[in-house]
N, C-alpha and C positions, 0 to 999 in steps of 0.2 A: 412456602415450604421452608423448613428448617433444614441450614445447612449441616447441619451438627452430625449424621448421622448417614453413612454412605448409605445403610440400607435401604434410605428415603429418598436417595437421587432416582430420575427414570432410566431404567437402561438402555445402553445406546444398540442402535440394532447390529447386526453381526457384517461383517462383508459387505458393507456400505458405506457410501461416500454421505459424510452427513450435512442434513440438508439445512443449510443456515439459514440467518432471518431476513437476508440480502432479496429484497424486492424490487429494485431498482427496476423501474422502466423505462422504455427506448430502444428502438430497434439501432444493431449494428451497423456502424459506418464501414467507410471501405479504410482504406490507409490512407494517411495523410501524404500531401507529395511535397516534395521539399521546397523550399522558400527563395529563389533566386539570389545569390548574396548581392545583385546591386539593386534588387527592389525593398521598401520600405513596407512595411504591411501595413494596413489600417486600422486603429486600435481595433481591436472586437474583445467584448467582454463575457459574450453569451457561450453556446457549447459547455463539456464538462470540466474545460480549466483553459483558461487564457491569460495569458503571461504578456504584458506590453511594458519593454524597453525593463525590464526588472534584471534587477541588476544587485552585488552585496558586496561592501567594501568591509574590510576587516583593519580598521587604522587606512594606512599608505597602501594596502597589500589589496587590489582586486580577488573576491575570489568566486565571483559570476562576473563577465562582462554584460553591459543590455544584451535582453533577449527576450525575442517577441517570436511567441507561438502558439498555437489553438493547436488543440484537442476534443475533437467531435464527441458526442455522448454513445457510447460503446464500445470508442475504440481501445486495442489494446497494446503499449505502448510498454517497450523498454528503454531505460536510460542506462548507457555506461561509460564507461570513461574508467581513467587510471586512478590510483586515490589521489583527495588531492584536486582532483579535474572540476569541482561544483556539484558532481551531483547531489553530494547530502545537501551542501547548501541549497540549491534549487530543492529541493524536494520541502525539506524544512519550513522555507517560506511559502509553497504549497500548502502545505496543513496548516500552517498560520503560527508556526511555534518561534517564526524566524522574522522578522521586522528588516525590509528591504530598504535598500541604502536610495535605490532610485528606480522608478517606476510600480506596474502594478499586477495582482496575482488574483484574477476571479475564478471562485468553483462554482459550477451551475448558475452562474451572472451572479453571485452575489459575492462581495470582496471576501479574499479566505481571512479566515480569523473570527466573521461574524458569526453569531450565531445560526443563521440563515448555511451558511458556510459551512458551518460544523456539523450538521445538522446531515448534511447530504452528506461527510467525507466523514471515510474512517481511517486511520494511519498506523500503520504498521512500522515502528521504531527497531532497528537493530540492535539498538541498548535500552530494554524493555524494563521500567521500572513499575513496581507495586509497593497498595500498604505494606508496611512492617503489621499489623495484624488482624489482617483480609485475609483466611481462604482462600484458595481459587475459586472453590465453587461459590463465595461471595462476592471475591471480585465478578464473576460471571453475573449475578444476580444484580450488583449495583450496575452495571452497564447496561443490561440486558432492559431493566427499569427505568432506569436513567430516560432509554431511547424509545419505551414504551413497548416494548416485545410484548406479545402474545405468548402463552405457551412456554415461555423460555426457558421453565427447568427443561425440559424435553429437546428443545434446542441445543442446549447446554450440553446436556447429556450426549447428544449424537455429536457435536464437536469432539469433547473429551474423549467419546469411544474412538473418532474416526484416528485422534489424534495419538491415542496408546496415551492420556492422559485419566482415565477415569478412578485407577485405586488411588490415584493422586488429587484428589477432590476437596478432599476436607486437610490439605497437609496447605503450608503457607510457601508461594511462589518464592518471596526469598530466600529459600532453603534450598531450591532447586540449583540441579545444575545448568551448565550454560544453555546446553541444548534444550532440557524443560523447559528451564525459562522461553526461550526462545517457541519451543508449542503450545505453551498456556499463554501469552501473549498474543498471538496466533490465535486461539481459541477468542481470547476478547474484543480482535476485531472484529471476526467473522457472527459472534453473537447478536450484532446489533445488524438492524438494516443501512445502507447506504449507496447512493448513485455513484460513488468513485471512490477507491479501493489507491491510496498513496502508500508504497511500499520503499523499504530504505534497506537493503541487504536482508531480504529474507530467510535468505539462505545459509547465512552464516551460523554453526555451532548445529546443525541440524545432522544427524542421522540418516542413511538412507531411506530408509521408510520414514520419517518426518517429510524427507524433500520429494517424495512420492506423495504422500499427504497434503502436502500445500500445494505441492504443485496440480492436485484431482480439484482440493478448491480454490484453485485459480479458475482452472476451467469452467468449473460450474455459475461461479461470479460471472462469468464472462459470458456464459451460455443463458446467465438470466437477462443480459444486456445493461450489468454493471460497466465502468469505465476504468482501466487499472493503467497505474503510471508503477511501474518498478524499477528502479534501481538496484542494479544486480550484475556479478559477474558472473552468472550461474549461464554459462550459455544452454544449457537444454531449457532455459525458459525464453531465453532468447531467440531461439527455436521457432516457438509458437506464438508468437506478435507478430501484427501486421505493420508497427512502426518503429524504426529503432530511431532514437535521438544519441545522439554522442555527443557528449565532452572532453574538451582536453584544454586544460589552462583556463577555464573558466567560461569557454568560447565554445558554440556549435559547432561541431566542425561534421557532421551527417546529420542528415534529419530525411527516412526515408525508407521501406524496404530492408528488412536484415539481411535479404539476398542479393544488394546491389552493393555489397563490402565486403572487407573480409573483419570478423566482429574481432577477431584475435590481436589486430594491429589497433583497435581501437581500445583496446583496456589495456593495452601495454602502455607502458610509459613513454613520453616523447625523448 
């Protein structure tokens, strides 16, 4: 299909949460329970993200200390912390876009970064960049391709409509405003299928209804038995996870239940 021409896009349906290409299966885990600080774990590479002894130095400047943890395949998991605290860096090195100073980071057993890696992980950036002369709706179509989608003008489509992104189709992402950018971004993760869903401040530059929006496909990722790591101050997402991970200084410092803290002392600064 030819982007050139909104009238050739499918349109997206009315009052619905639209259904993306996210097939991911594996039934839901329960919560992770937290890690004794004087026991050592055993590496494990399997589940949907296992993190052993990884660790990311910046020069002299720690800014992960090691940290080893598993993430079962469905669970769903918030990371927060103050800025500053690791989570982007941990996250980063998750998707494979960040090269660890020490130790190691597998998605679905295969080390992040490889192709095998990529394959199953889609990542959602807080600082969403595109071609300078891609469409959205081509950006939509090389991804969508890329990952071998079915269907995926129609896909496309019900993201765009769900997202209040569709008269915006044929206009170029770097035109947009913060918050656009930040739903048509949105829109390119959710296009492609994936087993685990790495999120980096979603929430920022987003409108109410945007954070209504992502936050219905969260849900739905989650309810196909997708696996979501988020990093996010946005506490009503932190809400709805069955695991929070904290950071402060580079360092675990919760790993467990959002109901066994109070989240508010954990995203403040130390």
């Amino acid at each position: 299909m030819s982007p050139n021409s909104k009238s050739r896009h499918p349109k997206p349906p009315s009052q619905t949460v639209a259904k993306t290409s996210n097939n991911a299966s594996g039934s839901k885990a329960a919560a992770g329970q937290p890690v004794a600080e004087a026991a050592r774990p055993a590496r494990v590479t399997g589940g949907a993200l296992a993190a052993n002894e990884l660790s990311k130095d910046y020069g002299d400047r720690p800014a992960l200390l090691p940290l080893t943890l598993h993430i079962p395949v469905g669970q769903r998991v918030a990371v927060v912390g103050h800025n500053g605290s690791g989570k982007t860096t941990f996250i980063r090195m998750a998707a494979g876009l960040l090269d660890p100073s020490g130790g190691t980071v597998h998605i679905m057993g295969h080390a992040s970064g490889t192709p095998e890696a990529r394959s199953a992980l889609a990542y959602l950036s807080d600082t969403p960049s595109f071609y300078d002369d891609l469409s959205l709706w081509e950006h939509l179509e090389y991804i969508a391709r890329l990952h071998g989608v079915q269907e995926w003008d129609q896909i496309a489509a019900d993201l765009l409509g769900h997202l209040g992104l569709y008269e915006r189709a044929d206009d170029l992402p770097n035109t947009f405003s913060r918050g656009l950018r930040q739903k048509a971004a949105i829109a390119l993760a959710f296009v492609r299928p994936f087993e685990v869903l790495v999120v980096d401040e979603p929430f920022v530059g987003l409108d109410a209804a945007g954070k209504t929006a992502l936050l219905e496909l969260l849900d739905q990722a989650a309810d196909d038995g997708a696996t979501l790591v988020v990093a996010t101050h946005e506490l009503t997402y932190v809400e709805r996870v069955s695991r929070l991970i904290a950071l402060r200084d580079g360092e675990v410092v919760h790993d467990g239940s959002p109901t066994d803290t109070n989240v508010a002392d954990l995203v403040a600064p130390a």
